[in-house]
Phi, psi and omega in degrees: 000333170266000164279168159230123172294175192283332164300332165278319164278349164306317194284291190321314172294331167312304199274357161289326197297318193290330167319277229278293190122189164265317172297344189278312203311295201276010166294285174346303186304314178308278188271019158283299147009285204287319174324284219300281174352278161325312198292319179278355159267351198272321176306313176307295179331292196307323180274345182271330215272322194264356165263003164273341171293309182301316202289210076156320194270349213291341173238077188276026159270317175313108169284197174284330170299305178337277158357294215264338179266359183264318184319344204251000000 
């Protein structure tokens, strides 16, 4: 009783397909897909956004022309 055998998960998959239907699952799939994608352009943003912010505290007589003309 505590393991489930293969006869159980069989049943489980019937009855998702018959719930979901066969098109909705890789619709699901699809916009789990686009979420992880968006967290991970939103995780980039977020990382660039916070070093640019370091380079800006880190010398704090400088301005930003300052900045861009020693880079050049």
């Amino acid at each position: 009783m505590g393991s489930m055998s293969i006869w159980h998960w069989l049943v489980v998959a019937v009855i998702v397909l018959l719930l979901f239907g066969r098109g909705k699952i890789p619709e699901l799939m699809g916009d789990v897909a686009k979420g992880i994608k968006s967290f991970k352009a939103g995780m980039k943003d977020e990382d660039t956004a916070e070093a640019a912010k370091k380079e800006l505290e880190a010398k704090p007589g400088e301005t930003v022309a300052t900045k861009t003309e020693q880079k050049a």
